[in-house]
LUMTOR-853884 format. One record per residue: residue in one letter; x, y negated, z negated of N, C-alpha, C, O in turn. Coordinates in steps of 0.02 Angstrom, whole numbers, plus 50000, padded with zeros to 5 digits. Last residue first. Layout:
N
AXYZXYZXYZXYZ...
***
This chain:
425
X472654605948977472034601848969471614606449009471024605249017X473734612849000473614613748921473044608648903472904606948846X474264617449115473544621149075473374620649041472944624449019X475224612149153475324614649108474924620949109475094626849107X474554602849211474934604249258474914611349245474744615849284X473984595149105473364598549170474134604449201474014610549205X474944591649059474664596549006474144599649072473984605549079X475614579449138476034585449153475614591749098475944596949093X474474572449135474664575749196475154582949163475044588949166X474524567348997474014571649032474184576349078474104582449073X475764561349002475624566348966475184569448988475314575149003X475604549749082475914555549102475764561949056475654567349083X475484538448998475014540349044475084546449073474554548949091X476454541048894475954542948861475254544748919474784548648912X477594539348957477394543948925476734547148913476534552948919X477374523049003477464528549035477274535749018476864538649054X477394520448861476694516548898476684523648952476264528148951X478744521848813478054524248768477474526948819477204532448822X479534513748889479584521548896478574522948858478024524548882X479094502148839478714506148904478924512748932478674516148977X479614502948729478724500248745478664503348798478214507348808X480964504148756480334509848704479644507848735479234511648761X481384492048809481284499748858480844503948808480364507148830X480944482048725480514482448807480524490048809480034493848810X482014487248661481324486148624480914485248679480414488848675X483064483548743483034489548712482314491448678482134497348672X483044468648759482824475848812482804482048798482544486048836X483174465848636482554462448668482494466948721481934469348733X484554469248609483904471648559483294470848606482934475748612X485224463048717485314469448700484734472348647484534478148654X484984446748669484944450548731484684459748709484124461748692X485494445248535484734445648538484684450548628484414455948638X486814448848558486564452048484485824452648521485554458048537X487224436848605487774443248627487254447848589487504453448601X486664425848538486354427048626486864436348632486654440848669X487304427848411486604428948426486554429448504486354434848525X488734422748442488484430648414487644431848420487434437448435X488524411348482488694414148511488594422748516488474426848560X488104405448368487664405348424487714410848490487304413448528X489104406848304488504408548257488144409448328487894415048339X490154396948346490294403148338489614409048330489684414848349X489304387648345489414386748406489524396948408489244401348441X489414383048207488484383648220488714387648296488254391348314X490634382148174490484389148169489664389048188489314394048183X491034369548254491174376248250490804381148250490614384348299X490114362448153489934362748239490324366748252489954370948279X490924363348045490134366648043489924365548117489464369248135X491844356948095491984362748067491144367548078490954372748106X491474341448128491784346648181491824353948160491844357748207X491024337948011490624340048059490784344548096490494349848107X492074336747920491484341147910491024343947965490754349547969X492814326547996493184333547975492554339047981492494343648022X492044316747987492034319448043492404327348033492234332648060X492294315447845491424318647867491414319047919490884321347940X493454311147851493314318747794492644319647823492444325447824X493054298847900493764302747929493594312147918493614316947956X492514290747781492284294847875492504297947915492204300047964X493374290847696492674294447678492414297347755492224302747776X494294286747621494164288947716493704293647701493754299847695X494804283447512494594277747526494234279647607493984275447644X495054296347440495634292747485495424286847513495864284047544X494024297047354494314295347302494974291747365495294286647351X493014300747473492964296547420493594292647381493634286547378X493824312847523493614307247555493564299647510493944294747512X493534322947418494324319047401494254314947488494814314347513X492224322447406492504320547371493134319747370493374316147327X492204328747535491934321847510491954317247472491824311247478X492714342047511492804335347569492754329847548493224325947541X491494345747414492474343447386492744340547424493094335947403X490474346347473490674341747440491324337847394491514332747366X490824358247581490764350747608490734345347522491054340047526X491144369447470491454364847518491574358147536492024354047525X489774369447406490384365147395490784362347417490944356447410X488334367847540488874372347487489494366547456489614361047479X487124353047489487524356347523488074361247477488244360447419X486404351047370486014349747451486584352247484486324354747534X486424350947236486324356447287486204355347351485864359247384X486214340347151485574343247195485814348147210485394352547200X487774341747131487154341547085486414342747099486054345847060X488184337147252488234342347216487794343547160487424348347167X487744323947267487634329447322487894335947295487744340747330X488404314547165487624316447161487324323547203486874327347183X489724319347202489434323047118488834324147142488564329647149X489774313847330489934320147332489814321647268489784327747268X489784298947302489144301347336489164311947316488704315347294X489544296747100489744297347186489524300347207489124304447184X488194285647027488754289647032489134292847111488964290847167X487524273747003488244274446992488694280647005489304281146998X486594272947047486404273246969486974272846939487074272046879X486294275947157486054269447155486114267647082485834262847055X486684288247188487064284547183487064278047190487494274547215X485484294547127485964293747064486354290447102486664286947061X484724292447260484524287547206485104289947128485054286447078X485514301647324485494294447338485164289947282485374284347267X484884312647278485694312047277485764303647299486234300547274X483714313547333483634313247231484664311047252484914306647217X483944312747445483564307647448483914306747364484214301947340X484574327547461484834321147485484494313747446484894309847420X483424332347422484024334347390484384327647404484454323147362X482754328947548482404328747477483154330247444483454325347465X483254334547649483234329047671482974325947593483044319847585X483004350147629483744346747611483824339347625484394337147617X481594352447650482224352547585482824348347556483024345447505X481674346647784481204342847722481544346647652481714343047604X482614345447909482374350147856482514346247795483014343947766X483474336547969483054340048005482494344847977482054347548010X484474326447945484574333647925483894338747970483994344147997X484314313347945484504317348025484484323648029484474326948080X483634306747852482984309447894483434313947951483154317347993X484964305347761484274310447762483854310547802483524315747797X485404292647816485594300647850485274305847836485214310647875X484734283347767484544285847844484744292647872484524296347916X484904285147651484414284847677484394287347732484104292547748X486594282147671486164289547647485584290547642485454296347628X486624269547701486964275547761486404280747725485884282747751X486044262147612485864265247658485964269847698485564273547727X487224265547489486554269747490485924268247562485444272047568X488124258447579487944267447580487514271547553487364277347566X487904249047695488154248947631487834258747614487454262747640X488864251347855488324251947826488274252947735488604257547710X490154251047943490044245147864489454246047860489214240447858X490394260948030490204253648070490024248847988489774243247991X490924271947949491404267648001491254261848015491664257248017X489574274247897490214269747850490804267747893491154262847879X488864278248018488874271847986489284270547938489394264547932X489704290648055489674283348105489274277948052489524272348056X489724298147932490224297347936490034288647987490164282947966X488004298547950488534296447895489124294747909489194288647901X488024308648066487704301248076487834298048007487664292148016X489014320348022489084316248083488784307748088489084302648104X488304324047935489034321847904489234318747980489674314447982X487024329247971487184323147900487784322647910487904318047870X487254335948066486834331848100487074326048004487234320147999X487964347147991488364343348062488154336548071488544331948082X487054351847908487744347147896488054345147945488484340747938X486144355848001485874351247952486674348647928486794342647937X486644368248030486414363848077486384356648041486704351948067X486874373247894487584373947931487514365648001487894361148016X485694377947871485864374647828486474370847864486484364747858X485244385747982484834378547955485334376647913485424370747927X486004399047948486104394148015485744386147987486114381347974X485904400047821486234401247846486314394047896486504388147892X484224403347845484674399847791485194397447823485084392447859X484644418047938484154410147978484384404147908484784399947929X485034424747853485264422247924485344416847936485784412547944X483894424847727484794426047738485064423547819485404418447814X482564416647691482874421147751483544420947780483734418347832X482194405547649482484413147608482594415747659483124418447641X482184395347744482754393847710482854401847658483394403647634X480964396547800481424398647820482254397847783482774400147805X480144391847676480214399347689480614400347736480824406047730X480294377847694480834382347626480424389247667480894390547704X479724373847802480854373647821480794378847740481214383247731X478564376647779478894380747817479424380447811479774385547811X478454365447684478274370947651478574377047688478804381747657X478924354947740479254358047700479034365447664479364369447630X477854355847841478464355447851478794356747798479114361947811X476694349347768476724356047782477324360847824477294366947836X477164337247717477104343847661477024350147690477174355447662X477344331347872477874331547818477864338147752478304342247739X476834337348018476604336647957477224336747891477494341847871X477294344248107477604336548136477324335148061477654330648037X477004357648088477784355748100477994349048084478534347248060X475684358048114475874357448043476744354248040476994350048003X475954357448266475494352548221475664350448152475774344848130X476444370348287476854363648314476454356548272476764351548254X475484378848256476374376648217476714371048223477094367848187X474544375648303474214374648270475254374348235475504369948199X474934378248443474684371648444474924370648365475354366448352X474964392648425475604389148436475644381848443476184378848448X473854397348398474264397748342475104391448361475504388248328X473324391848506473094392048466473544390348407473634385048378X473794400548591473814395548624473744390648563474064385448566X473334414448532474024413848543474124406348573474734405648582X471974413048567472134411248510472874410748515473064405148497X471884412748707471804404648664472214405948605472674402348587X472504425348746472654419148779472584412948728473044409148711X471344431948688471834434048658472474428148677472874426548633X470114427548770470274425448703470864426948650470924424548594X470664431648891470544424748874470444421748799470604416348775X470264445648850471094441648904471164435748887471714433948868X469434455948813469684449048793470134445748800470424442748754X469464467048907468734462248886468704455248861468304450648871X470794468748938470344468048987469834463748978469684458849012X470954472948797471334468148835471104465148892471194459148900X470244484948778470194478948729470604469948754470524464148734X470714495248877469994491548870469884485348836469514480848857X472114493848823471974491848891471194490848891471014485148906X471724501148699471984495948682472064491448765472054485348760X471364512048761470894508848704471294501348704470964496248711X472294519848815471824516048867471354512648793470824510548817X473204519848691473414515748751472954514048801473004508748832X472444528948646472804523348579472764518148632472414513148626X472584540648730471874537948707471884530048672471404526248672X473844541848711473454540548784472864537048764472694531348780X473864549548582474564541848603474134538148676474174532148687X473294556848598472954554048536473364546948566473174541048569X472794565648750473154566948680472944559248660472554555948693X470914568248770471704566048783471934566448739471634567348686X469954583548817470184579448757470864574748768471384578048775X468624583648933469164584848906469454579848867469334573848871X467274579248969467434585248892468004585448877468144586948819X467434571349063467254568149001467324574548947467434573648887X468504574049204467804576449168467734573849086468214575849052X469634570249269469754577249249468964581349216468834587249207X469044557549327469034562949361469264569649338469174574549373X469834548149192469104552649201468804556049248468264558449231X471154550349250470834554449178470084555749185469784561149186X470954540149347471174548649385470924551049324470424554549333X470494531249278469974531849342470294539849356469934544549373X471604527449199470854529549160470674531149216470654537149201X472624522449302472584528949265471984530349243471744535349270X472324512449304472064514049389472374522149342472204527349369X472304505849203471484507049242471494510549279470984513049303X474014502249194473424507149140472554509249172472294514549155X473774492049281474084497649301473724500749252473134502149262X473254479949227473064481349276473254489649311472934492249356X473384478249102472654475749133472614478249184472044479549205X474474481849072473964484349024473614482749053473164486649041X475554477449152475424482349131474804485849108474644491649123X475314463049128474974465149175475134473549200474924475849252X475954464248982475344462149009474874464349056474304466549047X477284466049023476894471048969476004469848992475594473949012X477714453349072477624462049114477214464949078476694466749105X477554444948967476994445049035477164453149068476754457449084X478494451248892477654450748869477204451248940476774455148961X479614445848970479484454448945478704454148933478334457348971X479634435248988479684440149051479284445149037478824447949066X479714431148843478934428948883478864432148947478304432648973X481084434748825480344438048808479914434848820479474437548786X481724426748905481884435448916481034439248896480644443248922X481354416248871481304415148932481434421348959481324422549018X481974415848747481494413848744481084415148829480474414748831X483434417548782483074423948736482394423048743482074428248747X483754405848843483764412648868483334418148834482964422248862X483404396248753483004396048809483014402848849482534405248879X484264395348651483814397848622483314399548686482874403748678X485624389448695485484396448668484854399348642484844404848614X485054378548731485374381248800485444388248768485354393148805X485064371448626484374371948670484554379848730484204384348754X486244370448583485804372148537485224375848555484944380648528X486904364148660487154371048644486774375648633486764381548651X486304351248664486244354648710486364361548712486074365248752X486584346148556485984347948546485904352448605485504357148602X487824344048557487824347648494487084349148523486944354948509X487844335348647488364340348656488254345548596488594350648591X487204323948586486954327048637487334335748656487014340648676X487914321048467487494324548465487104327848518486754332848509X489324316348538489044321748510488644325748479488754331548461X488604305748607488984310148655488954316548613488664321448634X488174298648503487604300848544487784308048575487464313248577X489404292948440488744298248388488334303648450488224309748448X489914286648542490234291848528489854297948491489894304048498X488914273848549489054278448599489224287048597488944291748625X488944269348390488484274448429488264277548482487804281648488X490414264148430490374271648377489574273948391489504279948403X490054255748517490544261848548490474265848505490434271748523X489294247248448489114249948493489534257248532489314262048564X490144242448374489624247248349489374249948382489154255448366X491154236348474491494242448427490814246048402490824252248405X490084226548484490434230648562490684237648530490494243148549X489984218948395489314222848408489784227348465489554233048474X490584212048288490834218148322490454221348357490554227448357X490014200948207490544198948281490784204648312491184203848358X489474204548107489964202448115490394202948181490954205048194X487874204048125488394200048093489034201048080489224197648032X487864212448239487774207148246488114202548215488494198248239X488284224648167488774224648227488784216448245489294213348259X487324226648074487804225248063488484223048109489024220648090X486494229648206486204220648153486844219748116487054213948113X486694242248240487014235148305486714227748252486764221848269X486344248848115487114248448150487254240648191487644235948182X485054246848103485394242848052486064244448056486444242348012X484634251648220484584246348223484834243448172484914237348178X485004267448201485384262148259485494257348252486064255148261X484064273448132484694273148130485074267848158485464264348124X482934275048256482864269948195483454267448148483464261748126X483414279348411483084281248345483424275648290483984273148287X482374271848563482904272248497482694277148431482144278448407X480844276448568481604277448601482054277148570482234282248541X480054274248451479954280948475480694280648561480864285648592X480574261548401480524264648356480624272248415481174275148419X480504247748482480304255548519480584261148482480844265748515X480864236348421480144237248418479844243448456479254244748464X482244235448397481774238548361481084241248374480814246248351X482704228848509482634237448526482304240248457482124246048453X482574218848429482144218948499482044225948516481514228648532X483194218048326482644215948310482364215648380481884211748388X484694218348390484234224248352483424225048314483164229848286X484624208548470484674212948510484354218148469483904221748490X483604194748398484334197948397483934203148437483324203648444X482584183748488482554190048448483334191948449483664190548499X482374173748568482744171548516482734178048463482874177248403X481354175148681480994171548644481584172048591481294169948540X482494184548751482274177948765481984172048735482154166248745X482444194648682482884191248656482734184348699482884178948673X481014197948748481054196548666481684193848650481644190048601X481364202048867480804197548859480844194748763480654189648736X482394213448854482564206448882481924201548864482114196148842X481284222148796481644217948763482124211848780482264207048744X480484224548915480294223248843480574218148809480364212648793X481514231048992480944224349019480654220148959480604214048956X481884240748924482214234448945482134227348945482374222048924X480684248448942480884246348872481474240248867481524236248821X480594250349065479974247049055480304243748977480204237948958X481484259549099481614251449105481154248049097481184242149117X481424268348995481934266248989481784259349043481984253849022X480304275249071480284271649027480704266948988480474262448953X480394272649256480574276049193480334272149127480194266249131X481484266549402480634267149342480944270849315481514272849326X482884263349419482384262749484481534260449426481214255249419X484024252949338483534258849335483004257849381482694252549385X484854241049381484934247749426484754251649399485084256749409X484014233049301483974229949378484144237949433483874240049484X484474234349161483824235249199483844235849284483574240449314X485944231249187485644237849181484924240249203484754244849240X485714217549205485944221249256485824229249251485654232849298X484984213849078484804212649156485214216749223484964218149278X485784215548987485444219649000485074219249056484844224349082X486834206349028486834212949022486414216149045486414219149098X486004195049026486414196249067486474202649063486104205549102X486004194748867485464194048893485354198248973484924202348986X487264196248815486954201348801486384201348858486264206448891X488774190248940488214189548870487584195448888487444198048942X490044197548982489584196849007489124195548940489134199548893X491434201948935491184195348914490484192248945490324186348939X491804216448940492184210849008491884205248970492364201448974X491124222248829491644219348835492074216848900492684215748897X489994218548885489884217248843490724215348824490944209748810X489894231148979489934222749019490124218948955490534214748972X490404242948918490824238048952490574231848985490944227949014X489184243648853489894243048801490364239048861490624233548853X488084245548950488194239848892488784237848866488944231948855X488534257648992488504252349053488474245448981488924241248977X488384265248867489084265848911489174260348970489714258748993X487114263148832487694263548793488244261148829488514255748821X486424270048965486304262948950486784260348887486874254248890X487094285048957487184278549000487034271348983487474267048986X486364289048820487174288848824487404283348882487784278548870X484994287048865485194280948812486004280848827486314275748841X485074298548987484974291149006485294285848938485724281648950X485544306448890485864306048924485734300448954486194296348955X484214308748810484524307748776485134303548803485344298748771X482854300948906483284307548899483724306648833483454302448797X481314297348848481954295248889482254299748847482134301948791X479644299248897480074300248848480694297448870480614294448923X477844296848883478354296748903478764297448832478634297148772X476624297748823476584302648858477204302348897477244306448943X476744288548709476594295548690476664301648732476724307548715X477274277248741477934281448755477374287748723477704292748711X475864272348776476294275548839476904278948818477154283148856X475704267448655475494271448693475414275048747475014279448762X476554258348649476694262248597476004266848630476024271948595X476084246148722476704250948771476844257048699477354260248707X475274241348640474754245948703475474247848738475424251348789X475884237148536475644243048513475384245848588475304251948596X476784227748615477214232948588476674238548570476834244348581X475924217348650476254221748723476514227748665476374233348685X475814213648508475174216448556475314221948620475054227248636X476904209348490476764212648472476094217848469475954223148442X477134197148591477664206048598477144209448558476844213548594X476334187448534476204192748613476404198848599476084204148594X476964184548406476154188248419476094190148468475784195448470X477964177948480478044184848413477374189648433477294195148460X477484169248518477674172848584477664180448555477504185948579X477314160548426476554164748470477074170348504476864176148510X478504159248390478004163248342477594166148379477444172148379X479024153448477479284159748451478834163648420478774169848421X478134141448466478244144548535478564152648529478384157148567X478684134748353477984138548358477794144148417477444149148414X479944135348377479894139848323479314141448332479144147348327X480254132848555480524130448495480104135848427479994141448450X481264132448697481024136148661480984132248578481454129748548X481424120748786481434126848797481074132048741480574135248758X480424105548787480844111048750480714117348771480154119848776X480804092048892480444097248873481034105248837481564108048850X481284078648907480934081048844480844088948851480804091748796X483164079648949482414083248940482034080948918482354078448871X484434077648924484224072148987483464074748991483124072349036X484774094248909485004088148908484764082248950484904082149010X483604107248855484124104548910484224094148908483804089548907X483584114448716483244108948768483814104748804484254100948787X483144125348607483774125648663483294122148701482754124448720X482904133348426482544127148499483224126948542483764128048516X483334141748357483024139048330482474136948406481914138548426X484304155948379484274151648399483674148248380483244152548384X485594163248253484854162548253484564157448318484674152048292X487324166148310486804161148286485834163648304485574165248358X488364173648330487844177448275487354170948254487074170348200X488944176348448489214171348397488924172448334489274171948283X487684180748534488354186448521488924183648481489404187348473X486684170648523486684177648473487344182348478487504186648437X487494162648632487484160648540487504164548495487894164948447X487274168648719488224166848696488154163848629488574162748585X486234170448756486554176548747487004175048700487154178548651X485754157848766485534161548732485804167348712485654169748657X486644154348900486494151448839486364153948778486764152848733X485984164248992486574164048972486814162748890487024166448844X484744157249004484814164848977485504166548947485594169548894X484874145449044484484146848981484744152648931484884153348872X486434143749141485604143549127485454145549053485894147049012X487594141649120487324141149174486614139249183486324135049218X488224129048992488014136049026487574135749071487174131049074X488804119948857488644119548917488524126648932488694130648888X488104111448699488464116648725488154116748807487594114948824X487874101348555487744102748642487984106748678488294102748712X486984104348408487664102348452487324102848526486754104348545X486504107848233486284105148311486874102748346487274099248315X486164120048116486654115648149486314112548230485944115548269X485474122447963485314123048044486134117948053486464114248016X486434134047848486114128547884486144127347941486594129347978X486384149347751486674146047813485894139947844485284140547855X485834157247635485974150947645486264146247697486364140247686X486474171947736485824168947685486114161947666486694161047684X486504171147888486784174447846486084170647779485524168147783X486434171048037486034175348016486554175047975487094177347995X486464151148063486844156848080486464162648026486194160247976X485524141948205485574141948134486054151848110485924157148139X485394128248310485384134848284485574136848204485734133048158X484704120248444484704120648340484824127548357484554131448396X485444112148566485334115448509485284116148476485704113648438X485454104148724485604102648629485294108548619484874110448660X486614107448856485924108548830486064107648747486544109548714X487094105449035487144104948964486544105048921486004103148944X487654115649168487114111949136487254111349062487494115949029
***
C-alpha cells in the first residue's frame, strides 16, 4: 500500500517534508519513520481523503492518554513489574529491533506473549501512543513508576541518532547488572532478617504461653513464699505481655509503617541516611553501595552520548542516599561553571579519592566510561566481599543472643524448683 506523508525530523529547525512511501499497513509505516527519526505529522493513504492521523487528532488523542495515564497511575500503586520481566522485554526488543522488525511491530509481539501483568497493560499503553505519533521515549515516559526515568533521555538520544538498538543494549547490560547487584543485596539481608523474626516469634510464644503454665505450679507453692528476683522480673514481664499482645503488635506495626513513611519523605530521609552515615560500618557499606549504583548508571549514559551535566543529574537520584545525592547535585552545578567532573566531586566530598583520581585520569584519557565501569566493578567487589563477612558474622551472634535469652528464661523458671528441692523456699 502506498501512503503521503508529512513528516518532519526531531531536530531543531528541521522542515516538514511530504513524500510517498510504501508499507504494509499504518503501523508498520509509522514505525519505519520514527526508527529514521521522523516526527510523524499526518500519514493518508494514497487514492484517500481520509486522514490517518493528523495534528488535531494527535492532540485530542494527547488529551485521552493522558487521562488513561493518571487512572492507570493508580493501579501501578498496587502493582509492580519485576526487574527481570523489564531485563526480558529489553532483550525480546533488542533483537527484533535488530532483525529490522519496526518499533510498533515489536512491541506488539512482545505484548502479545505476556499472558497479564502490568507490564502488558503498560505495552498496551504505549503501542496506543506511538500510534497516535509518540517517539518510543515519549511513550514509555508516561509510566514514570515502571521504567525508571533515567532511561528515557537514553532511548530519545538513541532516537536521534539512529542507535536506538545499541542504547538499548547498554540499558539492557545496566539492568543485568543492577539486577545482579540488587539481588546479592536482598538475598543477604533476608536470612538474618528471617533468623530473627524466628527468634522473636519463639521468644514470644514463650512468654504467653509456656511462662503461665509455670506461674500456676509457683503459686501452688502458696502466696508467702518469696521468688527469686530474675523469676519474678520474668512472670511480670509474661503478665504484661499477655494483657497487651495487641498493643505491643500495633505499636511495633506502627513504628515500622511510621520508618517506611518518613523513608519515602525526602528531608526526613536525609535526616536518617546522615545518622546512618556516623556509624563506622554501616558508613562504610552505604557509601561503597552508592558508588557502584553512581559509577555504573554514569558510566551507561556517557557511553550512550548523554551531555553530562545531565548524566550527573540523573545519576544523583541512583545513589540512594540524600547526602551523597546532594554532594553530587553542588558537584554538578560547578560543572556547569566549568569545572571537572572528578575536581567538582572532590571538592564536595561525595566520594573517597580513589574513585575520583579514576575519574580523573578517565577524564583527561577521553574514557571516562571505561574508568567508571572500572569503579563499579571494584566497589561491587568489595560490597560482595563486605556481605559476605556479615551473613558469616550476623548468623553466629543472632543464636548466641537467642541462646542467653533463653538459657536466662529457662533458669530463671527453674530456679524455684531446684530452691523448693533445696529447702531454700
Amino acid at each position: 500500500m502506498k501512503f503521503n506523508v508529512k513528516v518532519k525530523k526531531r531536530e531543531e529547525g528541521a522542515k516538514i517534508e511530504q513524500f510517498v512511501r510504501e508499507a504494509m499497513n499504518v503501523e508498520d509505516l509509522v514505525g519505519q519513520l520514527q526508527t529514521e527519526g521522523y516526527f510523524v505529522l499526518s500519514v493518508q493513504e494514497s487514492g484517500s481523503k481520509k486522514q490517518t492521523f493528523t495534528q488535531q487528532e494527535r492532540e485530542n488523542a494527547a488529551d485521552q492518554s493522558k487521562k488513561k495515564v493518571t487512572k492507570f497511575s493508580e493501579i501501578t500503586l498496587f502493582e509492580t513489574v519485576k526487574g527481570s520481566d523489564l531485563l526480558s522485554f529489553f532483550i525480546q526488543l533488542i533483537a527484533l529491533l535488530k532483525a529490522g522488525v519496526p518499533i510498533l511491530r515489536s512491541l506488539g509481539i512482545i505484548e502479545k506473549g505476556i499472558k497479564k501483568g502490568l507490564l502488558k497493560k503498560v505495552l498496551q499503553g504505549a503501542i496506543e501512543k506511538i500510534s497516535q505519533g509518540f517517539s518510543l521515549s515519549r511513550a514509555l515516559a508516561q509510566y514514570p513508576k515502571v521504567f525508571p526515568p533515567f532511561w528515557f533521555g537514553l532511548i530519545q538520544a538513541g532516537e536521534a541518532s539512529g542507535s536506538l538498538p545499541e542504547v538499548l543494549t547498554e540499558i539492557k547490560n545496566y539492568q543485568e547488572s543492577s539486577e545482579r547487584f540488587k539481588s546479592k543485596l536482598t538475598s543477604a539481608m533476608v536470612y538474618p532478617v528471617i533468623l530473627i523474626c524466628f527468634c522473636i516469634g519463639a521468644l514470644s510464644i514463650f512468654m504467653v504461653k509456656v511462662i503461665p503454665t509455670f506461674e500456676k505450679v509457683f503459686q501452688s507453692f502458696g502466696r508467702n513464699r518469696k521468688l527469686p528476683e530474675v523469676t519474678q522480673l520474668v512472670l511480670d514481664s509474661s503478665r504484661f505481655m499477655q494483657s497487651h499482645f495487641i498493643l505491643i503488635v500495633l505499636v511495633i506495626v506502627f513504628f515500622i509503617m511510621a520508618y517506611a513513611y518518613f523513608n519515602r519523605r525526602r528531608e526526613s530521609k536525609r535526616w536518617i541516611d546522615s545518622f546512618k552515615l556516623q556509624i563506622p560500618v554501616v558508613s562504610t557499606f552505604i557509601t561503597e553501595v552508592a558508588i557502584v549504583r553512581f559509577a555504573r548508571g554514569l558510566g551507561t549514559m556517557v557511553r550512550a552520548g548523554t551531555p553530562i551535566i545531565q548524566a550527573l543529574e540523573i545519576a544523583s537520584t541512583l545513589v540512594g542516599t540524600v547526602p551523597i545525592e546532594d554532594r553530587v547535585e553542588r558537584a554538578k552545578e560547578s560543572v556547569k561553571k566549568g569545572s571537572g567532573v572528578a575536581m567538582a566531586l572532590e571538592k564536595e566530598g561525595a566520594f573517597p579519592v580513589f574513585v575520583t583520581q579514576l575519574i580523573s585520569v578517565g577524564e583527561e584519557s577521553g574514557q571516562l566510561d571505561r574508568f567508571l565501569e572500572v569503579i563499579a566493578n571494584f566497589f561491587e567487589e568489595r560490597v560482595n566481599a563486605t556481605i559476605q563477612r556479615l551473613s558469616v558474622i550476623i548468623e553466629p551472634m543472632v543464636i548466641l543472643f537467642m541462646g542467653v535469652i533463653v538459657g536466662t528464661l529457662v533458669i530463671s523458671m527453674f530456679l524455684p524448683l531446684i530452691e523448693i528441692s533445696t529447702g531454700g523456699l
